[in-house]
C-alpha positions in Angstrom: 0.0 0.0 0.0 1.3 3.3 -1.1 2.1 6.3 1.5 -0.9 8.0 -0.4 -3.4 5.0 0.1 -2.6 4.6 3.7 -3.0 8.4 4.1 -6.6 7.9 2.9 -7.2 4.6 4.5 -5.7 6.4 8.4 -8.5 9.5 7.0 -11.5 6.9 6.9 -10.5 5.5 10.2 -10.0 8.6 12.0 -13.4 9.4 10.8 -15.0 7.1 12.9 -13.1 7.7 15.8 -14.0 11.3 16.0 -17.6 10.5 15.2 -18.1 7.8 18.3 -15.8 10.9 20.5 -18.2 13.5 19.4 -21.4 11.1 20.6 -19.5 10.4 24.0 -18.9 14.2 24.4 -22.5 15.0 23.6 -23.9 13.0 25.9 -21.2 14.0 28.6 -22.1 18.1 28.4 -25.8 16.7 28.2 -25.5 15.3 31.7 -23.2 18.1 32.6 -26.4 20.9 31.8 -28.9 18.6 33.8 -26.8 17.9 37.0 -26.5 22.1 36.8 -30.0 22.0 36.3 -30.2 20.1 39.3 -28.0 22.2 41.0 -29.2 25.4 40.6 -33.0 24.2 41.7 -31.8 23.7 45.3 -29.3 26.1 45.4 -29.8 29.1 48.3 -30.7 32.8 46.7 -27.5 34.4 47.5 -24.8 31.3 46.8 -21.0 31.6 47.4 -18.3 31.4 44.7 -17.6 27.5 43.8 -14.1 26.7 43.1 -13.1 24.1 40.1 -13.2 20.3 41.0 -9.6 20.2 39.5 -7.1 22.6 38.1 -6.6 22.8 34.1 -4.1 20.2 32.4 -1.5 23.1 31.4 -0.6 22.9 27.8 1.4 25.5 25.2 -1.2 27.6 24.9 -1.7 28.3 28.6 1.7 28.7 29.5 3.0 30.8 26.3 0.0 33.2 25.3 0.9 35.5 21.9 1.9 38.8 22.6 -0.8 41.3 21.3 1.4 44.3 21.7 4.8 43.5 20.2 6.2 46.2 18.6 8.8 46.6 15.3 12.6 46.8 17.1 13.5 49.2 14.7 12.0 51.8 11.9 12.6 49.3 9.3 10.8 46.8 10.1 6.5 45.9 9.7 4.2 44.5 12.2 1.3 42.1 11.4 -1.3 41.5 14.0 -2.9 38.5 13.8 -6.0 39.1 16.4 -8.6 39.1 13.5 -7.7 35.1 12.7 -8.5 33.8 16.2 -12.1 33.2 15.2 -11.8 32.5 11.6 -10.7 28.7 12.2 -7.3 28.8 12.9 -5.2 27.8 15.3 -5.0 30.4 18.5 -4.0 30.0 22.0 -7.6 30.3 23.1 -7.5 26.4 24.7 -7.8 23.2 23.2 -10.2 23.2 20.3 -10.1 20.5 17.2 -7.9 22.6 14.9 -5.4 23.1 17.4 -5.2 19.0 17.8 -5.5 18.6 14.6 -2.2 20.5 13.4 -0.2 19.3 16.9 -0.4 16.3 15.2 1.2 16.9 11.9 4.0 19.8 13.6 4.9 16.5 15.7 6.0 14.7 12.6 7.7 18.2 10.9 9.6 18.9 13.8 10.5 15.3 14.4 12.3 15.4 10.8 13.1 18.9 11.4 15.4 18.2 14.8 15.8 14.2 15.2 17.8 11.8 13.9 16.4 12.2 10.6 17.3 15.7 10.3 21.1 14.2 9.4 20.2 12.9 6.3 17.8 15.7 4.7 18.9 18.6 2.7 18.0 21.8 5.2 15.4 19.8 7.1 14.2 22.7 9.2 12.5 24.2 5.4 9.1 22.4 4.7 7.3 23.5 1.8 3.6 23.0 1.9 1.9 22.7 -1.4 -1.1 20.6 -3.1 -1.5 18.8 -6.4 -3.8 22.0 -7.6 -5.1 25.1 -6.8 -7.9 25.6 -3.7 -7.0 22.7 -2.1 -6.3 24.7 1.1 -2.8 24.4 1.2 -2.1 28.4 2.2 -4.8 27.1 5.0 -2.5 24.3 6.1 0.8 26.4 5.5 -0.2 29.2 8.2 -2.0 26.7 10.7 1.2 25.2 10.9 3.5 28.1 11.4 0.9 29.0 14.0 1.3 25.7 15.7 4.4 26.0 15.9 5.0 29.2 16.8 3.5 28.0 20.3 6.1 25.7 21.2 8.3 26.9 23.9 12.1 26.8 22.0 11.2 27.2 18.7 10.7 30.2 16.2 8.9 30.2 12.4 9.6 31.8 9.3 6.0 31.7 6.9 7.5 32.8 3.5 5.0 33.1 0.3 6.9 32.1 -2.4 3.5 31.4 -4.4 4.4 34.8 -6.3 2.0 33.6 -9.2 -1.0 33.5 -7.0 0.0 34.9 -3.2 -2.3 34.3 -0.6 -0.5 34.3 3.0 -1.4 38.2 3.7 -5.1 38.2 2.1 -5.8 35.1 3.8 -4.7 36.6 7.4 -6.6 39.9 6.0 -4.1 42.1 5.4 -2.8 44.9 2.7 -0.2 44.1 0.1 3.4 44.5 1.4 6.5 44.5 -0.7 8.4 41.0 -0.2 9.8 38.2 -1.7 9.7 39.0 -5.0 11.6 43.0 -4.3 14.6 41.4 -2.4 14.9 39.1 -5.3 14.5 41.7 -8.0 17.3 44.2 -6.0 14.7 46.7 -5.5 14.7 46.1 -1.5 19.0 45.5 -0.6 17.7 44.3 2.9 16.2 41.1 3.4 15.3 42.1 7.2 13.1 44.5 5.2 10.8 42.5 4.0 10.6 40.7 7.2 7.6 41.4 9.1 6.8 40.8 12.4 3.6 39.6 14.0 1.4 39.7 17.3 3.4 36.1 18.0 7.0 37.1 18.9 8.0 33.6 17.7 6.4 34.0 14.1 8.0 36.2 11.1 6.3 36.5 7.8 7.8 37.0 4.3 5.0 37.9 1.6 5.2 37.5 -1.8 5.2 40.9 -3.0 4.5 41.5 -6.8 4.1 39.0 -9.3 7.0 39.2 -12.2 7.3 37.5 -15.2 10.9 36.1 -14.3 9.5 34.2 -11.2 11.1 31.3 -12.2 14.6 32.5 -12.8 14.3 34.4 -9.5 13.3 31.6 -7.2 16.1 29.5 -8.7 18.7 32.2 -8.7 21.4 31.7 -6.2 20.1 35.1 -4.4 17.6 33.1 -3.6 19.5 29.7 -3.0 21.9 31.9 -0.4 18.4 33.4 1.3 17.3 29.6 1.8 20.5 29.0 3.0 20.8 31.7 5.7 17.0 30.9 7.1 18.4 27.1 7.4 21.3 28.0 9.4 21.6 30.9 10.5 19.0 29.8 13.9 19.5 26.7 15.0 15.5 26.5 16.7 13.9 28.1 13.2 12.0 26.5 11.0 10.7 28.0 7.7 7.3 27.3 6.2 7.4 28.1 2.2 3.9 28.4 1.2 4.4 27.0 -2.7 2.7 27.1 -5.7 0.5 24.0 -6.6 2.7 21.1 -8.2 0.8 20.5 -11.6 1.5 22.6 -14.2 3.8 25.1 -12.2 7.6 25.6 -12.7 8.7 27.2 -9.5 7.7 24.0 -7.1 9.9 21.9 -8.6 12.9 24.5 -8.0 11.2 24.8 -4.4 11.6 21.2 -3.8 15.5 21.2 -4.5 16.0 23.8 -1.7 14.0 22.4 0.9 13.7 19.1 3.0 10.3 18.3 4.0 7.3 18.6 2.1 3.7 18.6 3.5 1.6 18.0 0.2 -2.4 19.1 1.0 -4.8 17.2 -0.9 -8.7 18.1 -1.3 -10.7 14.8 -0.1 -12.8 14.3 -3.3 -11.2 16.6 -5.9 -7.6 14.7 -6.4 -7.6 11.3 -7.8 -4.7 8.9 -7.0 -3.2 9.2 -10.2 -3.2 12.8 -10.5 -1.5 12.9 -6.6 1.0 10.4 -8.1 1.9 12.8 -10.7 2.1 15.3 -8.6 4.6 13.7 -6.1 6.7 13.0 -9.0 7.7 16.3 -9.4 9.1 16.6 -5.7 12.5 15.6 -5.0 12.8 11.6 -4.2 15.0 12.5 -1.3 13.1 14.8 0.5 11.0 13.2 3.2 6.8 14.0 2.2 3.5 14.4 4.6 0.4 13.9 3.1 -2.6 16.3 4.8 -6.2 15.4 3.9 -8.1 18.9 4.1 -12.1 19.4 4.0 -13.1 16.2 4.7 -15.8 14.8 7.0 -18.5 16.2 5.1 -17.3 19.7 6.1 -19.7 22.6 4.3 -19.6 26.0 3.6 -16.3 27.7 3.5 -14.9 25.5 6.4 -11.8 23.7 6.2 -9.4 21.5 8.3 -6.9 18.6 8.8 -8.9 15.6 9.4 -6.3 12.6 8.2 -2.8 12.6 8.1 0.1 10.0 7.2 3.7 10.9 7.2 6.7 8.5 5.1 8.5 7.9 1.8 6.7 6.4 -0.7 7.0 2.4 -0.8 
């Protein structure tokens, strides 16, 4: 069975796990709301304060909140807040919630080949690109849930770059304005690449957007300007890891110069809209060597404009 197959056959089973959790969690708040009920019949007019049974489980989120109020360190360089995407289905510090699960799970496995003994025989390990077969698959989704995620560990610190300079989506997605990037360092219009670095409300996460689209995209990405930037985000901090939100892999030249410069890719495929073949093709244009995730977005029946991890594998193809 094929690392794509068992991705889809782990998807199905997870399916039915979370459907028998969600029944056992329904019927625990439902006895929850009438023991309350219960409660608050025989309760005296003027009651006391009741303190919690048991303290929280502490997690990441509770012990490293964002900070809201960071500010640039010098004139040069851009803030992003990132307050507005808390309630727009991504991952936040606000407790546990499913999303937040759902993408602890696949960070485990990037950081695992990012930092353990598999990092020793990857090409810059700590670089994941996350891409998809075709367009609207939700891989910009995936690409800044991740960064997110992992910009809530403890030691470690992200670097979301948009290198999808045909169609850029990081800073629309996370609602805001065009900012010059990627594309200006590469060009020479911008000399510094700190300028094009913005911070966010996370201290731990720094974004590089796009900027404009040029018809040289191609030479630029595979220039060695930009071969030397890859470089210096591999290596230059040891706890970093870089997200490269990439174009899709079909019918698009600048993946396949993406996949030479990093070492992990996350590939995000649409349950229902990508056949096996297609996927196939797809990973073919990757670099053999580089270790590949497989994320199953939008599935369970999801509707509307929702969207999320809901199966996952992680391996080389057999």
């Amino acid at each position: 069975m094929s690392t794509i197959e068992k991705a889809l056959q782990k998807n199905k089973e997870q399916k039915a796990e979370t459907r028998e959790k969600n029944t056992l969690e329904a019927a625990q708040e439902k006895a929850q709301e009438l023991q309350q009920e219960q409660n608050n019949t025989v309760s005296e007019p003027v009651q006391e304060p009741i303190a919690e049974s048991a303290a929280p489980l502490v997690n990441e989120e509770s012990v490293k909140p964002p900070q809201t109020s960071v500010a640039p360190t010098s004139a040069k360089e851009k803030f992003i807040p990132l307050t507005n995407i808390q309630k727009d289905g991504f991952v936040s510090n606000m407790g546990r919630n499913t999303i937040n699960e759902e993408y602890r799970a696949i960070k485990r496995k990037v950081l695992s080949n990012a930092f353990g003994p598999l990092a020793k025989t990857l090409n810059n390990a700590n670089i994941v690109m996350v891409t998809s077969p075709n367009p609207n698959e939700g891989k910009t989704f995936t690409a800044i849930n991740l960064a997110l995620s992992i910009a809530l560990e403890q030691d470690k610190t992200v670097l979301l770059v948009d290198a999808d300079v045909l169609r850029p989506s990081v800073m629309k997605t996370i609602d805001q304005p065009f900012e010059n990037g990627l594309m200006e360092y590469l060009l020479g219009e911008i000399d510094d690449l700190g300028e094009v670095i913005h911070h966010t409300s996370l201290d731990t996460l720094r974004i590089i957007p796009a900027g404009k689209s040029h018809h040289l995209s191609t030479e630029l990405l595979a220039s060695e300007k930009m071969l030397e930037s890859v470089s210096e985000f591999a290596h230059r901090y040891p706890d970093r890891v870089v997200i490269i939100d990439s174009p899709p892999l079909l019918g698009i030249n600048e993946t396949a110069i993406l996949a030479n410069l990093a070492g992990q890719a996350v590939i995000v495929v649409q349950e229902g809209k990508t056949t096996l073949t297609r996927l196939s093709q797809a990973v073919d244009h990757l670099n053999p060597d580089m270790a590949k995730g497989f994320v199953i977005n939008k599935a369970m029946g999801s509707s509307g404009d929702s969207a999320g991890y809901y199966g996952y594998y992680y391996g080389s193809e057999e």
